[in-house]
Backbone as a ProteinNet text record, in pm:
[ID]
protein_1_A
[PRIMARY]
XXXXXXXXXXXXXXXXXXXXXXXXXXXXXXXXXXXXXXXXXXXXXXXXXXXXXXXXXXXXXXXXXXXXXXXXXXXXXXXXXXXXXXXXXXXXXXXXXXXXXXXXXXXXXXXXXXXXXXXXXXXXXXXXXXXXXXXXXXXXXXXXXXXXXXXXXXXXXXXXXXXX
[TERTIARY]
80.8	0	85.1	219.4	320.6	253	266.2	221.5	386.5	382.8	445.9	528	426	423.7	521.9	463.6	563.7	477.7	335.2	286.9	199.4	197	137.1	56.3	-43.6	-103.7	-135.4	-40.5	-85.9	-188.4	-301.3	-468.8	-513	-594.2	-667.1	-732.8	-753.2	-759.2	-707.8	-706.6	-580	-545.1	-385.8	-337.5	-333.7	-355.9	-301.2	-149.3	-106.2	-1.6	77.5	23.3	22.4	144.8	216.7	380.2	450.1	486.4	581.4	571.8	432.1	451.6	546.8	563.1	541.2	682.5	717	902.8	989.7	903.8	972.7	1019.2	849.6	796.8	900.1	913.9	989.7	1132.6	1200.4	1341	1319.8	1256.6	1257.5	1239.8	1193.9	1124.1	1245.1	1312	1429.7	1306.4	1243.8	1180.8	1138.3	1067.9	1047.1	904.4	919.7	766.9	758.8	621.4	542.2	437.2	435.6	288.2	228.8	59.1	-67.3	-91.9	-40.8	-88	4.6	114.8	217.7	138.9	66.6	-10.2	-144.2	-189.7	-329	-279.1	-364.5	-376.2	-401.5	-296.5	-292.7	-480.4	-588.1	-767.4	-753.6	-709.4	-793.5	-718.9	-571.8	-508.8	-600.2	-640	-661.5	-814.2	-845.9	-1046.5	-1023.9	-946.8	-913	-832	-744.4	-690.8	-833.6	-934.4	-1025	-1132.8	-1096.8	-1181.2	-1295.4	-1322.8	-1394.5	-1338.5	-1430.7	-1453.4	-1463.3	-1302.2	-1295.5	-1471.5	-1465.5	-1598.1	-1574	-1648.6	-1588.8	-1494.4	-1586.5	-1550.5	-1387.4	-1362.3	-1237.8	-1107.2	-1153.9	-1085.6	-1044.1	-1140.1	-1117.8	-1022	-956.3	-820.6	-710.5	-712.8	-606.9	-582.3	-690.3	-680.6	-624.1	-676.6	-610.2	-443.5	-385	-257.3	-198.8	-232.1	-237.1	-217.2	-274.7	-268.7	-159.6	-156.3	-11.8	105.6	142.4	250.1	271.7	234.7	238	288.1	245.3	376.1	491.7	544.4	661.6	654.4	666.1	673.2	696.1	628.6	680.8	573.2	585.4	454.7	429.6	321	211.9	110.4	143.5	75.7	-69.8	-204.5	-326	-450.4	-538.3	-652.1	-740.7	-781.7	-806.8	-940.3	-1035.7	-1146.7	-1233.7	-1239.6	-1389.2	-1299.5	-1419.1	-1411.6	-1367.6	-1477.6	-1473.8	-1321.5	-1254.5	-1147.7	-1026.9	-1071.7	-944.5	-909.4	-1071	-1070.2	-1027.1	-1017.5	-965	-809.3	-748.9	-674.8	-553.8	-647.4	-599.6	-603.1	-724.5	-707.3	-598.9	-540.9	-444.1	-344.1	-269.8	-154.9	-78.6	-144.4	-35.6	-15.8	-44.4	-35.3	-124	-107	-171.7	-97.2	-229.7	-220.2	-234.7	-133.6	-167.8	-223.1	-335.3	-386	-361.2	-250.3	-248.8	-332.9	-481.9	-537.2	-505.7	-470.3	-408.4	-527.8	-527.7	-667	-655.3	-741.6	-744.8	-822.1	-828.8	-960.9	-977.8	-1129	-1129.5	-1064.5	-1078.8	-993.5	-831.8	-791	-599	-578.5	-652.6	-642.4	-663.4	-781.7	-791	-697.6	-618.8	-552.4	-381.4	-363.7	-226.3	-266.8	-351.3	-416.2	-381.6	-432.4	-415.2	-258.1	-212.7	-7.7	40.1	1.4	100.4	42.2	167.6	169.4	240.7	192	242.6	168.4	33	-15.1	-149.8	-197.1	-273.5	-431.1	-408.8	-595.4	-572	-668	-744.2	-831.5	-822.6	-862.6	-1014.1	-1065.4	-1222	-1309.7	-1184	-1209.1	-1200.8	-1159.5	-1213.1	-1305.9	-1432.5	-1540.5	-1577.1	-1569.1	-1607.8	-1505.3	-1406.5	-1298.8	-1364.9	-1402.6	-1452.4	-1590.6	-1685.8	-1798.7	-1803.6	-1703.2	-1627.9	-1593.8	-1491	-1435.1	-1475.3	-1473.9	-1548.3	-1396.9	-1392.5	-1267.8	-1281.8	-1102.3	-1152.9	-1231.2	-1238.2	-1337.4	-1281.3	-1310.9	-1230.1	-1193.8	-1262.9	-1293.4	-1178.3	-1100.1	-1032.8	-858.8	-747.5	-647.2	-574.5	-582.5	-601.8	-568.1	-439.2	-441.4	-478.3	-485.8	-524.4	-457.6	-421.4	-277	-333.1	-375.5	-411.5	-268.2	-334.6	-200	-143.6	-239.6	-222.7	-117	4.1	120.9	216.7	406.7	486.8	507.6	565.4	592.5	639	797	851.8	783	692.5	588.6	484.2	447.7	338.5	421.2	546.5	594.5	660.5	688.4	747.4	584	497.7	354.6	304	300.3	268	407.3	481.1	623	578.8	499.1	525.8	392.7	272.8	147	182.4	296	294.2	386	453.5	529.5	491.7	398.1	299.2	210.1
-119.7	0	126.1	117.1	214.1	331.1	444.3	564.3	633	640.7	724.4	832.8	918.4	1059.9	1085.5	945.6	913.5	1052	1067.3	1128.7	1042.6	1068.3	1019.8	1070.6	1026.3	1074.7	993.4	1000.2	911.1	948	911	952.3	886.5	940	858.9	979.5	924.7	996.9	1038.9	1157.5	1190	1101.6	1104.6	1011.8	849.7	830.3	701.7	691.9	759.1	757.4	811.1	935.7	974.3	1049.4	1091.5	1148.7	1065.8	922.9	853.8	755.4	725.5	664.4	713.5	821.8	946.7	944.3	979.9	1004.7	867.9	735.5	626.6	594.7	577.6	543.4	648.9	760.5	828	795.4	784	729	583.7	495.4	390.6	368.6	481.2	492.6	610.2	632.4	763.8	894	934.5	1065.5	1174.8	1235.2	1375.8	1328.7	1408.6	1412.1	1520	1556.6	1683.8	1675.3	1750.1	1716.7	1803.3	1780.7	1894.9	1971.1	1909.2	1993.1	2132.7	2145.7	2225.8	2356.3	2292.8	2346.6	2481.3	2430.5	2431.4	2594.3	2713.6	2860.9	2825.7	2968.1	2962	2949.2	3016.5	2995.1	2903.4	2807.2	2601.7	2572.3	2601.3	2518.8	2531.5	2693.1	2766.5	2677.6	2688.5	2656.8	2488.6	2412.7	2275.8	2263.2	2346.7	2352.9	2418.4	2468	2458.8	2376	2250.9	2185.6	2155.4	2264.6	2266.2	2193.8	2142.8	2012.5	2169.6	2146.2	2199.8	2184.9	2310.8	2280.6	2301.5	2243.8	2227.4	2366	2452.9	2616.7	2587.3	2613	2604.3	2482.6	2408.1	2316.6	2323.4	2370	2376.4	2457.8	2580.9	2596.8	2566.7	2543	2409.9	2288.3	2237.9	2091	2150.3	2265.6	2295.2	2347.5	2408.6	2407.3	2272.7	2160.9	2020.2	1930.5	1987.3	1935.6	1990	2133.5	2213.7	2168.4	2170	2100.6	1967.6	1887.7	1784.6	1764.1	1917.9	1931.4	1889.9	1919.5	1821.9	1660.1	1532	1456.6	1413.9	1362.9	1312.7	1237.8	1240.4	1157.2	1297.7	1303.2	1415.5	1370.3	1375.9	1330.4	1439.4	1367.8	1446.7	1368	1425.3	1316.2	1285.7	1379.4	1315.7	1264.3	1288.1	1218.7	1195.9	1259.2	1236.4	1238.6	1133.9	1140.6	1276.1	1408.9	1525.7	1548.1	1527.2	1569.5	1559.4	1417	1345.9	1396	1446.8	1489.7	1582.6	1678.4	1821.5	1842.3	1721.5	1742.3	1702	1556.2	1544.9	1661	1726.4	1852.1	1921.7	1945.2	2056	1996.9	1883.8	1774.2	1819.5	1813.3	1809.7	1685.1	1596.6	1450	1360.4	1243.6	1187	1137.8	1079.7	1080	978.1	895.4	743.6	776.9	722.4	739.9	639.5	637.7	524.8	597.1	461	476.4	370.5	474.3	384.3	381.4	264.3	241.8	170.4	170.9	211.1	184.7	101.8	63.3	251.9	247.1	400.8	382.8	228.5	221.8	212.3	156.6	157.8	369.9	395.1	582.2	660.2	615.7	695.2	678.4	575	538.9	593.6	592.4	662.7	798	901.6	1049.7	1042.8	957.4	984.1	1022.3	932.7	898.5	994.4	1060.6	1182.8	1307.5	1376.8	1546.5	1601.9	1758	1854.7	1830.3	1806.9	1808.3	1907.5	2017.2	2115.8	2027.1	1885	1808.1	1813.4	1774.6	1709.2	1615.3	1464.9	1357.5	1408.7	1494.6	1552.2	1532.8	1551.1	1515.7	1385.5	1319.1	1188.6	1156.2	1156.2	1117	1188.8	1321.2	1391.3	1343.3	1310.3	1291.8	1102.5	1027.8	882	930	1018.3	1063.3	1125.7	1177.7	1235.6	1149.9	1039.7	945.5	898.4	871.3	824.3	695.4	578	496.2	487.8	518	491.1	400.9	362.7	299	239.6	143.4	13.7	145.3	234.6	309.9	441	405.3	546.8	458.9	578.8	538.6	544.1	407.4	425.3	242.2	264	111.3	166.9	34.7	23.6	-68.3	-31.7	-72.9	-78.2	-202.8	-176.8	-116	-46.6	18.8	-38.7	-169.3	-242.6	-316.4	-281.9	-348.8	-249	-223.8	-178.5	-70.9	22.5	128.5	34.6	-37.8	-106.2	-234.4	-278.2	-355.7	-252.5	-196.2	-111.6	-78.2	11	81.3	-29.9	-180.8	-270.3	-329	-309.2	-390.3	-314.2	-110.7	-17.8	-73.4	-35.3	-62.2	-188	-324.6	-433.9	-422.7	-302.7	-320.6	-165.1	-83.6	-15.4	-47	-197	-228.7	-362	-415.6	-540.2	-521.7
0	0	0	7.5	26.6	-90.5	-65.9	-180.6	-231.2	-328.7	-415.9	-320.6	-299.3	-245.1	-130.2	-57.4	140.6	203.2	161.3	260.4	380.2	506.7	582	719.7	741.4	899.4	940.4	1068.6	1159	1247.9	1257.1	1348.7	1426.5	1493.5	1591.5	1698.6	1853.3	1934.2	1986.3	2111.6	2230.9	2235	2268.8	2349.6	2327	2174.3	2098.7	2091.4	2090.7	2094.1	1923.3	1867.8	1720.8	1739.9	1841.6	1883.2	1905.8	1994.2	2009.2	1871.7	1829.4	1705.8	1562.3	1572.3	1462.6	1460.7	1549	1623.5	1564.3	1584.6	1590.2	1467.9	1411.9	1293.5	1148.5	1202.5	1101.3	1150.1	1173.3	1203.7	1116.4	1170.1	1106	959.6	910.6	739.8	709	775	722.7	645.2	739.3	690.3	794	804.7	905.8	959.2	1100.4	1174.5	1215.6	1186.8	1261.6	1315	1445	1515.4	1462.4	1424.3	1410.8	1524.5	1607.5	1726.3	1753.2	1688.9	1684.5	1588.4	1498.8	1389.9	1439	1514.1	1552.3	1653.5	1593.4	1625.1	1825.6	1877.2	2034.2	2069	2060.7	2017.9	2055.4	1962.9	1936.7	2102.4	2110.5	2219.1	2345.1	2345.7	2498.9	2487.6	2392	2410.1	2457.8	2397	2431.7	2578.5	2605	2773.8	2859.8	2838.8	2932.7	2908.1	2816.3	2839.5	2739.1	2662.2	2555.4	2401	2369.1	2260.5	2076.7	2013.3	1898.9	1830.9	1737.5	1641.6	1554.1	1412.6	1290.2	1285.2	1269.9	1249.1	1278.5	1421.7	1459	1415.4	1354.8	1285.3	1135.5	1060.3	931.5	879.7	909.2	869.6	938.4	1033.9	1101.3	1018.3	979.7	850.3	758.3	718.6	554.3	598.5	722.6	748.2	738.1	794.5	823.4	692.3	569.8	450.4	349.3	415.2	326.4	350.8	526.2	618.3	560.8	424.7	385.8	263.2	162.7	52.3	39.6	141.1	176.2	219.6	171.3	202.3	348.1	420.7	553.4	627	778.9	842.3	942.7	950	1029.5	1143.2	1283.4	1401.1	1369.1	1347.8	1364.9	1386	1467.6	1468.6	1330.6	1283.8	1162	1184.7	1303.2	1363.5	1229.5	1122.1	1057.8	941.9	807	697.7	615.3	670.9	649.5	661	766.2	767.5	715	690.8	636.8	449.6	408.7	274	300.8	415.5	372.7	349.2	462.1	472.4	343.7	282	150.6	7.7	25.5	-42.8	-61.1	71.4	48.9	79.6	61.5	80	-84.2	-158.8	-258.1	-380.4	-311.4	-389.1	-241.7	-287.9	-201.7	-106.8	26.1	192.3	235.8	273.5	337.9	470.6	534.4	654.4	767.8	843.2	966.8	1079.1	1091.4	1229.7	1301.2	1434.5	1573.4	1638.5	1635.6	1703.5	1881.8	1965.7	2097.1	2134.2	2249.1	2354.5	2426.8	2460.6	2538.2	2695.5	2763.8	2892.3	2850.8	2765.5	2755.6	2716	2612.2	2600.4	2706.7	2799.2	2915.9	3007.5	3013.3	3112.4	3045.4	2945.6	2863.2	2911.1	2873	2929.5	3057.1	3168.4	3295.7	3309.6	3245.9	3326.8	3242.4	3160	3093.4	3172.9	3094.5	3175.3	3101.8	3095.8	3010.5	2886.4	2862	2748.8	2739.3	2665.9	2705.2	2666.5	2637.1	2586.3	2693.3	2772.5	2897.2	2891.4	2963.6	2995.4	2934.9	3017.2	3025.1	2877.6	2762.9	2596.7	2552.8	2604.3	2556.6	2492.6	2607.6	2569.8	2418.8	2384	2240.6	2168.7	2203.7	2069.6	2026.4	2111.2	2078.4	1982.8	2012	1980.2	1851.6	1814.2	1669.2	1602.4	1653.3	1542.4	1441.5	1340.6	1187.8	1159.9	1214	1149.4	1021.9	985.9	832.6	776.4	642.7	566.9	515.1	428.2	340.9	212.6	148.4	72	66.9	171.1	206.5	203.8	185	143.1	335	358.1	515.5	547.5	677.4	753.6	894.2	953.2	1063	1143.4	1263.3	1389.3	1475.8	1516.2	1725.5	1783.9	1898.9	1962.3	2129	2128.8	2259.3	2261.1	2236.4	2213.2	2219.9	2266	2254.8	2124.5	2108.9	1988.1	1918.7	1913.4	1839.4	1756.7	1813.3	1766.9	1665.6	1701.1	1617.1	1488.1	1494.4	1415.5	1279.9	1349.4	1259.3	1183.2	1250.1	1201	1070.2	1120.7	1026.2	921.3	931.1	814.8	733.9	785.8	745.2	624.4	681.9	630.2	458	510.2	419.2	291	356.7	206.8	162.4	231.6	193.8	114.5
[MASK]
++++++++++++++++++++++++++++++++++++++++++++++++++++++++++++++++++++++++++++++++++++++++++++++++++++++++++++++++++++++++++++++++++++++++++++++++++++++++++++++++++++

C-alpha cells in the first residue's frame, strides 16, 4: 500500500499515541515528523486547555494548514477524527495521503491520558474525541494498527502493512 508521495497521517484519538509513534515510525522509514498539534492557532489550544470540545468552524483551517505542512513529504501526528477531515486534509496535501489509524480501547487511552503530563488536551475530551471518530473505511487510502502493544511492535507492524 506504500504511496508514491511518502505522505502520511498518523490519526486517531488523544493520546493514541500519534507522537511517540510518529518520532519512531519516522526514524525507522528515514523521513520527518510533525505534530498537528504544533499546527493548531494559540484559540484552538486555549479553548481545548479549558476543556472545551474543537468545532468544525475552529478546525477547518487548522486541517487545511495540516494538509499544506504535507507538501513536503513526511509523516504528520493528527486526529483526523472524521471522513470530512481526512478529505480536507488530503485537499491541500499536494499529492496523495496514506492514513495510519491507531486504534485504541477508550480504557488503555484513558488510562495513557491519565499517566502523561504537560499536554494542554485534557482527559475531560475523551469522551467527544470517541464521539467524533469516523474509522476509516475500506474506501479510504487508510491502515489500521491496534496500539495495545509496545511502539517497536506497532511501528514494525505499520512498516510491514505499508510495504505489503
Amino acid at each position: 500500500m506504500r504511496l508514491a508521495s511518502g505522505r502520511y497521517v498518523l490519526m486517531g484519538v488523544a493520546g493514541c499515541g500519534k507522537s511517540s509513534v510518529g518520532v519512531a515510525l519516522a526514524r525507522a522509514i528515514g523521513t520527518r515528523y510533525l505534530d498537528g498539534d504544533d499546527l493548531h492557532p494559540a484559540a484552538n489550544i486555549a479553548k481545548m486547555a479549558r476543556g472545551e470540545a474543537l468545532t468544525d468552524a475552529d478546525r477547518w483551517p487548522w486541517l487545511a494548514k495540516v494538509g499544506a505542512a504535507l507538501a513536503d513529504p513526511g509523516i504528520l501526528g493528527c486526529s483526523a477524527l472524521r471522513k470530512s477531515y481526512r478529505n480536507r486534509i488530503a485537499e491541500h496535501a499536494g499529492g496523495p495521503v496514506c492514513f495510519i489509524y491507531l486504534k485504541g480501547s477508550r480504557d488503555l487511552i484513558a488510562a495513557r491520558m491519565a499517566a502523561r503530563s504537560g499536554h494542554f488536551m485534557p482527559a475531560t475530551l475523551l469522551q467527544s474525541q470517541f464521539a467524533t471518530l469516523e474509522p476509516p473505511t475500506a474506501e479510504e487510502p487508510a491502515i489500521t494498527v491496534d496500539i495495545d502493544q509496545p511502539v517497536p511492535r506497532i511501528v514494525a507492524e505499520i512498516t510491514q502493512k505499508l510495504h505489503g
